[in-house]
C-alpha positions as CSV (number, residue, x, y, z in Angstrom):
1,X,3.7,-42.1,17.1
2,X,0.7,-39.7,17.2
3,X,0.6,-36.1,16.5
4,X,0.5,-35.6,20.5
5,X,2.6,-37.6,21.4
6,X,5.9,-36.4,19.7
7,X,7.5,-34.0,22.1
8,X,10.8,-32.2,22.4
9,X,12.7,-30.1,25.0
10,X,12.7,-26.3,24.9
11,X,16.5,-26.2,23.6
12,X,15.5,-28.6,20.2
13,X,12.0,-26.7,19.8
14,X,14.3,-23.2,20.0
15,X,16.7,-24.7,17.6
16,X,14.2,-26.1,15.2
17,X,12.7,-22.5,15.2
18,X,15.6,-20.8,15.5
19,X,14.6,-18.7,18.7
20,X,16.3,-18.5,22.0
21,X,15.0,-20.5,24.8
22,X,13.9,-17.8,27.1
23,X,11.6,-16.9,24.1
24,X,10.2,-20.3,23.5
25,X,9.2,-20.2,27.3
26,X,8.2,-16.6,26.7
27,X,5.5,-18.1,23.9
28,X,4.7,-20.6,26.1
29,X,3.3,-18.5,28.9
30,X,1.7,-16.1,26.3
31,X,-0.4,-18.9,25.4
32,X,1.0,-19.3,21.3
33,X,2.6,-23.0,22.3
34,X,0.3,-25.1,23.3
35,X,1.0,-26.3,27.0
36,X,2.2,-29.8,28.2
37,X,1.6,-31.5,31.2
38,X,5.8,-32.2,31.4
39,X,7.7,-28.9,32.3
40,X,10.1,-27.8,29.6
41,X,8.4,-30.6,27.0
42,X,6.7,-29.2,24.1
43,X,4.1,-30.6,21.5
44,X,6.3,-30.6,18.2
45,X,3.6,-30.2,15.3
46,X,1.1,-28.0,17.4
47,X,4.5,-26.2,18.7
48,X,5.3,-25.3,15.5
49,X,1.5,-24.9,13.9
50,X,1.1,-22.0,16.6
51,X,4.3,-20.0,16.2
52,X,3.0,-20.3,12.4
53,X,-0.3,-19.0,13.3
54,X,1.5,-16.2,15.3
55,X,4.4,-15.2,13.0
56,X,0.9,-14.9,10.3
57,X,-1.3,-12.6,12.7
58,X,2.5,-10.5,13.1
59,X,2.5,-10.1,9.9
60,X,-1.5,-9.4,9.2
61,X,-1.8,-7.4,12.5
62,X,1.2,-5.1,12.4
63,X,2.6,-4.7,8.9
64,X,-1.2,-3.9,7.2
65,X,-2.3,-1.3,10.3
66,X,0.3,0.6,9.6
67,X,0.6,0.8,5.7
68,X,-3.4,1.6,6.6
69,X,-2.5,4.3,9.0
70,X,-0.1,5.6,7.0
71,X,-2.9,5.5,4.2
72,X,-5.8,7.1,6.3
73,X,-3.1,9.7,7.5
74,X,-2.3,10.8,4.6
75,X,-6.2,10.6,3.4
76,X,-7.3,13.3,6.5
77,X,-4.5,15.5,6.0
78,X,-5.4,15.6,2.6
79,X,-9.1,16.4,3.8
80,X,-7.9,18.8,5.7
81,X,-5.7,20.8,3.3
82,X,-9.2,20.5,0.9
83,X,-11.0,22.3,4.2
84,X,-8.5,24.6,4.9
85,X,-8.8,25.8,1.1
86,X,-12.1,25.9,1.2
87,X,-12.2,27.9,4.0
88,X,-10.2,29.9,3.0
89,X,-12.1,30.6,-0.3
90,X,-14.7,31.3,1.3
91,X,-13.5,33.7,3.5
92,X,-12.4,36.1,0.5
93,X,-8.5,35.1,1.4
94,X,-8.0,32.8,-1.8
95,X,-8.6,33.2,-5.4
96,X,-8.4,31.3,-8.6
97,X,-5.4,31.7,-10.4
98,X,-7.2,32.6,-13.4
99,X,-9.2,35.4,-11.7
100,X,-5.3,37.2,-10.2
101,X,-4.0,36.5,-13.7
102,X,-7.1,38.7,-15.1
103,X,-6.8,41.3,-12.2
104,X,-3.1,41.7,-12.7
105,X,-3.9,42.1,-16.9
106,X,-6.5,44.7,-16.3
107,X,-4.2,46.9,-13.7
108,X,-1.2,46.4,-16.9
109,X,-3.7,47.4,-19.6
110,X,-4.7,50.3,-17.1
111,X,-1.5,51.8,-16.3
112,X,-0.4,51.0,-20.3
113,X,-3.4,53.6,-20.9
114,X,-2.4,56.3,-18.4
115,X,1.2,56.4,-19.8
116,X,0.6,56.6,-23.3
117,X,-1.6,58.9,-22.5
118,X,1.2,61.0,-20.2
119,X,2.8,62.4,-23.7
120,X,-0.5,64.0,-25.2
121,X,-1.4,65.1,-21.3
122,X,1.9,67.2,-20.9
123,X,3.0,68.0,-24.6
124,X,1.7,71.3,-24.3
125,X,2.8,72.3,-20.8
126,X,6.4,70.8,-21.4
127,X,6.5,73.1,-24.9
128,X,6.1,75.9,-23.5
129,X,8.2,75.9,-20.3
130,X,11.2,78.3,-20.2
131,X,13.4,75.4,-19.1
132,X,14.6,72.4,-17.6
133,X,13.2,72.4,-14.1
134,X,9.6,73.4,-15.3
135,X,9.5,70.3,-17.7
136,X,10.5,68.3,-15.2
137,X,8.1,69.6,-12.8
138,X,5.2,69.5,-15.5
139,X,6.0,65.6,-15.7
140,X,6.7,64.9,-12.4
141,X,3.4,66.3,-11.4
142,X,1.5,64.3,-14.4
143,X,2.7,61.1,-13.4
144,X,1.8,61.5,-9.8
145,X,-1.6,62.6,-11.3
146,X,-1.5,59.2,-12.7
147,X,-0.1,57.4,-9.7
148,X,-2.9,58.8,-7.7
149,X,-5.4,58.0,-10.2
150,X,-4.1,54.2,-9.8
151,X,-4.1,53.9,-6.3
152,X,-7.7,55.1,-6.3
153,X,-8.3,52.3,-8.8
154,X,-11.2,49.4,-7.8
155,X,-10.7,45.9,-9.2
156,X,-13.4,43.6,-10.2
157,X,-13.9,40.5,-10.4
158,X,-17.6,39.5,-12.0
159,X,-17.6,35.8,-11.5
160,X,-19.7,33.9,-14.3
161,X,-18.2,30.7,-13.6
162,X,-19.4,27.8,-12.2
163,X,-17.2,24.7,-10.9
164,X,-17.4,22.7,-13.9
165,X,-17.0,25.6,-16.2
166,X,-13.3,26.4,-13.9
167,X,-12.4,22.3,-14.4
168,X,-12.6,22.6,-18.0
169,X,-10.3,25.7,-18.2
170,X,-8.0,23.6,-16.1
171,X,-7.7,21.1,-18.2
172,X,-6.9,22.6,-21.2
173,X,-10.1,23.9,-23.1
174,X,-10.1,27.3,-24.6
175,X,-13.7,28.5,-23.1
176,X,-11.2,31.3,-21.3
177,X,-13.6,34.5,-20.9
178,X,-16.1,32.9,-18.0
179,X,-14.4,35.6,-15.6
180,X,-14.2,39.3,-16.2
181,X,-11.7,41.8,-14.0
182,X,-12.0,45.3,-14.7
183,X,-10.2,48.3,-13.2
184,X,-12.2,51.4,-12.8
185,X,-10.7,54.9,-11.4
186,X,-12.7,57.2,-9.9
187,X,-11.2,60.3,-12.0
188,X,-12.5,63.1,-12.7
């Protein structure tokens, strides 16, 4: 016997590959069993050659698109989260954590300043008040001299840094001092 000529029924090719007939005959119209001239005969080898062929371009066509969707999906919303930040940097609406972090230590040092200072301001006053409700008034009204004083308060930030410089901070080098905040009142 030749390649071609061995042939079986629908039932034994179904067995042999462990489908049910209707889907052998499904395969057959789709064109992935070769036809035969006899109804419900099919070439064995090139039977099972093309379900091979098929079950492979399954397997190539729908397993690898989506681990590669899944991949490029993840790639553009990555992109655009990297956009988004940028955008928003640009617009003003995002800063550096090492730029906050040097706002946030300038407004401390600030406000360290004023209150030591509070003691020296109202020593005076608070010595010679006649009693309890002047002190506290004398302080009271210092402090919102101060509080005033600090909401007034402008922040800097004097960028020196370039990209590179920021990476290298990032990753652990001590070159800290590329950004400067300062907080300046406008007191009197």
């Amino acid at each position: 016997m030749t390649k071609a000529d061995y042939t079986v029924t629908g039932q034994q090719l179904s067995d042999i590959l462990e489908l049910s007939v209707r889907r052998v005959q499904q395969l057959a119209k789709e064109g992935i069993l070769p036809p035969t001239e006899k109804r419900n005969q099919y070439r064995l080898i090139d039977s099972v050659q093309g379900y091979v062929k098929y079950l492979r371009g399954q397997v190539i066509h729908t397993d690898t698109p989506d681990d590669l969707r899944q991949l490029k999906l993840r790639q553009e919303k990555a992109r655009a989260e990297i956009l988004e930040l940028q955008s928003l940097k640009d617009g003003g609406e995002l800063q550096h954590q090492d730029d906050v972090q040097k706002v946030w230590i300038s407004i401390a040092v600030l406000i360290k300043t004023r209150l030591l200072a509070l003691s020296s301001r109202v020593a005076t006053d608070v010595y010679s008040a006649k009693n309890l409700v002047e002190v506290r008034a004398k302080i009271d009204k210092e402090v919102d001299l101060i509080l005033n004083e600090l909401v007034i308060t402008k922040v800097e930030i004097e960028e020196h840094v370039n990209d590179t410089d920021r990476e290298s901070t990032e990753h652990g080098s001590d070159d800290v001092g590329k950004s400067k905040a300062t907080a300046k009142t406008n007191s009197k």
